[in-house]
C-alpha positions in Angstrom: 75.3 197.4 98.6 78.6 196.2 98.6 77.8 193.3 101.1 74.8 192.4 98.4 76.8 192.3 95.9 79.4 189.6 97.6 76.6 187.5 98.4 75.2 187.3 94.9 78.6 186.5 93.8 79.3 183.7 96.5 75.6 182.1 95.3 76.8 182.6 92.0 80.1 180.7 92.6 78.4 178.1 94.2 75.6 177.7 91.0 78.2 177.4 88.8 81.2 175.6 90.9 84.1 177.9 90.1 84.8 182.0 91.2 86.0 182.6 87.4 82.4 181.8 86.3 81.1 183.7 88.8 82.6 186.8 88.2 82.6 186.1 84.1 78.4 186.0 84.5 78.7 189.3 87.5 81.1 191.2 85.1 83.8 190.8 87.7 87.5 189.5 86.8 88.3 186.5 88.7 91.1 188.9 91.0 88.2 190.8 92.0 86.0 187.8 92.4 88.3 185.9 94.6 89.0 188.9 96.6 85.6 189.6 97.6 84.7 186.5 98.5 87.7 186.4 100.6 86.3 189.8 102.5 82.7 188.0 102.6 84.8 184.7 104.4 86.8 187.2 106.6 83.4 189.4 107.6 81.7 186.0 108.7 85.3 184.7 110.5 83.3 181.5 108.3 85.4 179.4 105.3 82.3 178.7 102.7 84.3 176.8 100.2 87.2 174.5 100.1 89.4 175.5 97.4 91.3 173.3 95.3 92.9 173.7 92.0 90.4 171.5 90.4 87.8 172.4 92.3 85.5 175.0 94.4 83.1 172.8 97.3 81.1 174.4 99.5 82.1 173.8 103.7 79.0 172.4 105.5 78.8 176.2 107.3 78.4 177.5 103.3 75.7 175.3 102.4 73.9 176.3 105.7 74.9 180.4 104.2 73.9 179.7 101.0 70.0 178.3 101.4 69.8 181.9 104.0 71.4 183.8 101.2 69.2 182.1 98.1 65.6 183.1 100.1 67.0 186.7 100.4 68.1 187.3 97.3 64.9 185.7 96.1 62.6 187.8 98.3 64.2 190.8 96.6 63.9 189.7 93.5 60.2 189.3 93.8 60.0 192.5 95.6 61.3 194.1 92.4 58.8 192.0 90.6 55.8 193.3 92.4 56.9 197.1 91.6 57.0 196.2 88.2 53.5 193.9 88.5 52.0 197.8 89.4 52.6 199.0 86.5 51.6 195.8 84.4 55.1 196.0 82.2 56.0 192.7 80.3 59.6 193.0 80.2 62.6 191.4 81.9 64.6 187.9 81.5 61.8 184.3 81.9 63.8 181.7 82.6 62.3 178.1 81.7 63.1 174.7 81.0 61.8 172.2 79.1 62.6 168.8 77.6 65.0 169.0 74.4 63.1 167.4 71.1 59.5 169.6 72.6 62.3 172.5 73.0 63.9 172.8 69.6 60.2 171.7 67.7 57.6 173.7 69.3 58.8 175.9 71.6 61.3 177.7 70.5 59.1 178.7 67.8 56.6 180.2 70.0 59.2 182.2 71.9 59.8 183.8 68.8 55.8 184.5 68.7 55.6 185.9 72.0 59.2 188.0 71.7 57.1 189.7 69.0 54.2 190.4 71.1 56.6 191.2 73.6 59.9 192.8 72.4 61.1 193.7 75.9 61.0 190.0 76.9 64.5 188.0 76.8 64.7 184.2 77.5 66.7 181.9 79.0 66.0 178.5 77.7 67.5 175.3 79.0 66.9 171.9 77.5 67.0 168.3 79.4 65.4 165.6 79.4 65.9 165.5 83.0 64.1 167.1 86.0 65.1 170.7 86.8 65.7 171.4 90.4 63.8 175.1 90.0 65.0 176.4 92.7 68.8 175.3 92.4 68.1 176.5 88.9 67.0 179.6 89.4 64.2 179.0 87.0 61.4 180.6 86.6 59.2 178.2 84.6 59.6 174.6 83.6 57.6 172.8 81.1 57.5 168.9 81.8 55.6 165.6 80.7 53.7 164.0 83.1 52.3 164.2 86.7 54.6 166.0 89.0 56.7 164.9 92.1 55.0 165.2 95.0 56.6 168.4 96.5 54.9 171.2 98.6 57.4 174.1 97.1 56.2 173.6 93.5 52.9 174.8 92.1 51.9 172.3 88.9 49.2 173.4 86.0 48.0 171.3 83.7 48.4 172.9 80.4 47.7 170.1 77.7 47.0 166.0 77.1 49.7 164.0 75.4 49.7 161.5 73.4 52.3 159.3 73.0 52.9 157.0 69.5 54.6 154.4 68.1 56.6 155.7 65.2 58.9 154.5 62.2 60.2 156.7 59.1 58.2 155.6 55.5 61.5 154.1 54.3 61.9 151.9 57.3 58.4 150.6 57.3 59.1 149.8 53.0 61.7 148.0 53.8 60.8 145.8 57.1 57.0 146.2 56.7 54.5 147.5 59.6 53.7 145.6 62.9 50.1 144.2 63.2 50.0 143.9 67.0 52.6 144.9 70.2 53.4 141.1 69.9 54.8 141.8 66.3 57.5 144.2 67.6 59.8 141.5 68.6 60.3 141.8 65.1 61.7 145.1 64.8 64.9 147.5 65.9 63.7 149.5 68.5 64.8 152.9 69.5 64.8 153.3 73.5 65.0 156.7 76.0 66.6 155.9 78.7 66.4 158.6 81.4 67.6 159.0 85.4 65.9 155.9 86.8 67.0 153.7 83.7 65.9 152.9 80.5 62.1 153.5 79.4 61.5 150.3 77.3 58.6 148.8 79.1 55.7 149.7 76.8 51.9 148.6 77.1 49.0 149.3 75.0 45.7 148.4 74.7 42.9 148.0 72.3 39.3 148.0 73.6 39.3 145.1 76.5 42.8 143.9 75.3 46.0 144.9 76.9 49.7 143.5 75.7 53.1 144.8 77.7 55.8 144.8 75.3 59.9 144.9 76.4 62.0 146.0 73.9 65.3 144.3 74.6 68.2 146.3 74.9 71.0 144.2 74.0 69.1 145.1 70.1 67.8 148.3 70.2 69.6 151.7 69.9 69.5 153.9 72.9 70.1 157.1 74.3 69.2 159.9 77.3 68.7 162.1 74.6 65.0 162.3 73.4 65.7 164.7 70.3 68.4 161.8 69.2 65.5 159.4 69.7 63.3 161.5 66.9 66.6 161.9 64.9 67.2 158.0 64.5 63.6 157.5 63.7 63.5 159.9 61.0 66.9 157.9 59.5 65.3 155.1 59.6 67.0 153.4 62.5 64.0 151.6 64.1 60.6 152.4 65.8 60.3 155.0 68.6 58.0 155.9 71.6 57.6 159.6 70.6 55.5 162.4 71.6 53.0 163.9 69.4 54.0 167.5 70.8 57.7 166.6 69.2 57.0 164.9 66.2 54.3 167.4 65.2 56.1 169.0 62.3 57.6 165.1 61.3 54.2 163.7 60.5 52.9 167.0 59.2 55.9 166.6 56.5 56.0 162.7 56.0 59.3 162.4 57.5 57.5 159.5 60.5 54.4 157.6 60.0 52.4 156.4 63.3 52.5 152.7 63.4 49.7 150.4 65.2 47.2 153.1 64.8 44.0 150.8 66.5 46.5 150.4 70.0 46.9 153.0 72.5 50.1 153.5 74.6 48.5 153.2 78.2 50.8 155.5 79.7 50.1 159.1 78.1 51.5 161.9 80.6 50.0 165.3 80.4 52.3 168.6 80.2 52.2 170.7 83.0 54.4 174.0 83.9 55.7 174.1 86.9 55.9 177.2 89.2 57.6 178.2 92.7 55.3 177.6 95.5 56.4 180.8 96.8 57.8 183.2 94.0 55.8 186.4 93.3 55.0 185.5 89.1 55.6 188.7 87.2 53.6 190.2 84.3 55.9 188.2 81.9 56.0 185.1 83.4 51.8 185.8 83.5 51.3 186.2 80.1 53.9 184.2 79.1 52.0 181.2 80.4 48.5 182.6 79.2 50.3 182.6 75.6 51.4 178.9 75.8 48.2 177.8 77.3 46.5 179.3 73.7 49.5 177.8 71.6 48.7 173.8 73.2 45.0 174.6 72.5 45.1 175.5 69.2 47.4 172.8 68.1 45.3 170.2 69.6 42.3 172.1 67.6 44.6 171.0 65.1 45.1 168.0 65.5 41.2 167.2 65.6 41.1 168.5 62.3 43.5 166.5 60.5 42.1 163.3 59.1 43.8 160.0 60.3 46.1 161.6 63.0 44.5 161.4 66.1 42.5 158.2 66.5 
């Protein structure tokens, strides 16, 4: 047990970069920490990290440990998961991901729902607007717009459409007016995400047979990596924005954004999918965690159906 418990702390120290953190998150003091990976080196007569006082890098014989180490701690992990699955108990840390504005508007809300359901349930939540590496993240869920990368180790579930919009706050659309076409746009302060792979302001929508492709220059329009800053500058009145109608939800429900060019539709909608280990056992709580989401997007998109003008 005591060799089990050096390799979780040398995974964990290679996570998170330092032996400190490490032995903060293992409930070890960084003496201890440093000590027993030290005996874990010494047992192996193999240096896994190069130390130095700014930072902790793994030796090309500890990356080569670490993937062996990472499938055994993960088998175990599932093997405690499958004992639990017997007895059908929803309890025990989820650990998911999502993007940041769909985190902080919808979701965490409906964590709150299922905790309730589910009292014996604790989350882990990380928002980013980028791509989680699931299994360097030790995640157990991720939530994420559009289709997945093609990767044999992930499973992908479709678990809602969505709809993307153009969108300006009432008192920016008094003051500048609204766009009558794409074309019109040239017109307006546009507010641009810009992720990994650069900035997403190449837009195209169509109307029937028509289709117009819009650039939004960037020298003139605000930007960020942040898609909750996006809806945030929208909602001051900063410009137009490309939003989500899973994160502005709660803004048009209150009057805070109004959907501009209702007749054109943004060609390039990307459904939500969760996204699973190809190979990780799913416990009750991950289970009926997803079955609980997969009734949350439904009903809001009964919703949405429902309310006069919104969807068109």
């Amino acid at each position: 047990m005591d060799r089990l418990g050096d390799i979780r702390l040398f995974v964990e120290a290679a996570r998170l970069g330092g032996i400190s953190a490490a032995g903060r998150k293992l409930g070890v003091t960084p003496a201890a920490a440093s000590a027993r990976l030290a005996k874990l080196e010494a047992s192996l007569s193999t240096r896994l990290f190069e130390r130095t006082t700014r930072q902790l890098r793994l030796t090309e014989e500890g990356r080569v440990y670490l993937r062996h180490c990472m499938r055994a701690l993960q088998a175990l992990d599932d093997g405690d998961a499958a004992l639990q699955a017997g007895r059908s108990v929803v309890s025990g840390k989820i650990r998911i991901s999502t993007t940041s504005d769909f985190g902080r508007n919808l979701l965490m809300g409906w964590l709150d729902e299922f905790n309730a359901l589910h009292p014996d349930v604790t989350f882990a939540l990380t928002l980013a607007d980028s791509v989680s590496n699931l299994l360097h993240d030790d995640l157990d869920l991720a939530i994420r717009f559009g289709a997945p990368r093609e990767d044999t180790s992930l499973i992908a579930r479709r678990l809602a459409t969505n709809r993307r919009v153009l969108v300006a706050s009432p008192a920016y659309l008094e003051r500048h007016g609204e766009p009558s076409s794409p074309a019109d746009l040239a017109r307006f302060q546009c507010i641009i995400l810009s992720i990994a792979s650069g900035p997403l302001n190449e837009w195209r929508f169509v109307r029937g047979d028509e289709t117009i492709d819009y650039a939004a220059p960037l020298d003139a329009s605000r930007e960020t990596n942040d898609g909750a800053v996006t809806r945030i500058w929208a909602v001051d009145g900063y410009g137009i924005a490309l939003k989500s109608l899973w994160d502005i939800d709660a803004d048009l429900r209150a009057g805070r954004l109004r959907i501009v060019l209702r007749d054109w539709r943004y060609a390039w909608d990307s459904p939500l999918h969760a996204l699973f280990h190809r190979n990780r056992y799913r416990p009750p709580r991950v289970r009926a965690l997803l079955d609980f989401l997969i009734e949350r997007f439904a009903q809001v998109e009964r919703d949405w159906a429902e309310l006069p003008g919104l969807m068109r």
